[in-house]
NUGU-61272 format. One line per 10 residues: number of its first residue (from 1); for each residue x, y, z of C-alpha. Coordinates in steps of 0.1 Angstrom, whole numbers, plus 2048, in hexadecimal, padded with zeros to 3 digits. Layout:
N
NUM) X,Y,Z  ...;
This chain:
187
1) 7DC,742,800  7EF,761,7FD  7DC,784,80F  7D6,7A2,7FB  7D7,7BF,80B  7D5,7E6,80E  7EB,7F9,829  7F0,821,824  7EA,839,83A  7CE,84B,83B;
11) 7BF,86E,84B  7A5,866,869  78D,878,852  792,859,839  7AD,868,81D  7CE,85F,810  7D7,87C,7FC  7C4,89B,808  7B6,8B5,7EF  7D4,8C8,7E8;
21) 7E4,8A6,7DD  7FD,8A7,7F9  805,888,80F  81E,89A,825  809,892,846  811,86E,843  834,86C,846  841,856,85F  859,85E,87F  870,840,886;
31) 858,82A,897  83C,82A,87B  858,829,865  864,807,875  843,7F9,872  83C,7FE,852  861,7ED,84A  854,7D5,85E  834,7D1,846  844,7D4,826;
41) 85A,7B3,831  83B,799,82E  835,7A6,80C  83A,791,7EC  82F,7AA,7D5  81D,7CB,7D0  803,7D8,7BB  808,7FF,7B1  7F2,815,79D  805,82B,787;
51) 809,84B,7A6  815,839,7BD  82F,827,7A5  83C,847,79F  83B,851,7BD  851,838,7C8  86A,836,7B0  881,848,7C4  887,826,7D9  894,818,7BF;
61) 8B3,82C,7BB  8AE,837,7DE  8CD,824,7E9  8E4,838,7D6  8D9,857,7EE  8F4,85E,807  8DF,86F,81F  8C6,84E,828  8CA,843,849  8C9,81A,851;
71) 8AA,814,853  8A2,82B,832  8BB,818,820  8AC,7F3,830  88A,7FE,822  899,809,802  8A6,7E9,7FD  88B,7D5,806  873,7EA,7ED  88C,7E5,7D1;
81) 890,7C2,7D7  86A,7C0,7D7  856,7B0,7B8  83E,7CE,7AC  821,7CF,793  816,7EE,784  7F2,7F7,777  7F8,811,761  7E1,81A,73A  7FD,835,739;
91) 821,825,740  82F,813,724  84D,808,73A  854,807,75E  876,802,773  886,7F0,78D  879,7CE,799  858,7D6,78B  843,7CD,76D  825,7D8,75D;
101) 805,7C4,765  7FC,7B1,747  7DA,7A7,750  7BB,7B9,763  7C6,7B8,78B  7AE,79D,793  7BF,786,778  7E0,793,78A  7D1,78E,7A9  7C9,76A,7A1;
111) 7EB,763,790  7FE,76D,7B3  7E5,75C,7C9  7EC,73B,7B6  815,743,7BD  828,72E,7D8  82B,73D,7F8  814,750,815  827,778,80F  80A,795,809;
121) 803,79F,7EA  800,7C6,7F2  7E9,7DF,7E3  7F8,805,7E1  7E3,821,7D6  7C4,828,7DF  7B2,82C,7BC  7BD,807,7B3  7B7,7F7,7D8  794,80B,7CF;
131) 792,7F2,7AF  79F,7D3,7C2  784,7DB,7DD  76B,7DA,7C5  76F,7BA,7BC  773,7AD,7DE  797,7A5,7DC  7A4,7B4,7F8  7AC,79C,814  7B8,7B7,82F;
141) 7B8,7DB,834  7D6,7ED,847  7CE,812,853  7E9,828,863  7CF,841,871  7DF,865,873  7D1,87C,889  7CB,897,86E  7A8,8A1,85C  7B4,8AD,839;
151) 790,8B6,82D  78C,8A3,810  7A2,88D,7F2  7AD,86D,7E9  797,857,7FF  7A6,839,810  789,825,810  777,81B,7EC  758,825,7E4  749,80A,7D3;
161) 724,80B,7E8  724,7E9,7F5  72B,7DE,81C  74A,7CC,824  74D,7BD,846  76A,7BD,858  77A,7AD,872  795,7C1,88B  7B6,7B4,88B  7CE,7C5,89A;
171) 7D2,7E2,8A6  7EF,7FC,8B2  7F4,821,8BE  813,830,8B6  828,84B,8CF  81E,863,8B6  7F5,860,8B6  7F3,849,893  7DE,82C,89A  7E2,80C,887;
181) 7C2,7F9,879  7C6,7D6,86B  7A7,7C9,865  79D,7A5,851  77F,7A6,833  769,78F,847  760,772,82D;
């Protein structure tokens, strides 16, 4: 059965986005970067909330920008290649290789699950991983731990007020300090 799962990174005090709404801490240096390529590869499909689809839309044109470097331009083409779904009560259209989710994300969930094939079906954004979390649909979370405390914002982890267990992984410490958490929902 296909894996769901959630990979962003994340401040070490727990947040996404911090207060101000910025994200600019997390961007990666060449060897994140390559990881994170490397990620994005063993995904079939990903799930966005309506921020993060917009945020992203630049990718999908992105290979028109003379300025990207190879590996930009590989990820670039491996995100617009990729199969999204977008959870939107405010989009009435979306573009690229995406779609707009025509059932509640479990029934989506379920749909993809039941698809040939063993690729992740990602989560992006922290409000709707917060949703699928909830639910207990989340098979794996992926932290890129940055070694910032933003003070408050989006948080990374849902709270919905019930334990999960989890089970480690993987792990990895980059040359720059960010630490990668992989860790299994222990079932």
């Amino acid at each position: 059965m296909r894996r769901v799962t959630y990979s962003l990174g994340v401040s070490l005090d727990g947040y996404v986005v911090g207060p101000d709404g910025r994200f600019d801490w997390t961007a990666p240096d060449e060897e994140v970067f390559d990881f994170v390529t490397a990620e994005i590869r063993q995904v079939g499909c990903h799930l966005l909330g309506r921020r993060l689809y917009e945020t992203m839309l630049y990718w999908e044109t992105a290979d028109q920008d003379p300025s990207l470097d190879g590996p930009m331009r590989e990820w670039a083409a491996l995100w617009k290649a990729l199969p999204k779904i977008v959870f939107s009560t405010t989009l009435s259209t979306v573009q690229g290789n995406a779609r707009l989710a025509s059932g509640s994300l479990a029934e989506e969930i379920e749909r993809l699950r039941a698809e040939p094939g063993d690729a992740d079906i990602a989560i992006g954004g922290a409000t709707l991983a917060a949703e699928a979390a909830a639910s207990g649909l989340i098979d794996e979370y992926r932290a890129r731990v940055y070694p910032v405390l933003v003070g408050g914002g989006l948080p990374f982890f849902p709270r919905h007020g019930r334990r999960v267990d989890l089970e480690l992984v993987e792990t990895h410490t980059f040359g720059s300090g960010i630490v990668y958490l992989r860790h299994r929902v222990a079932r």
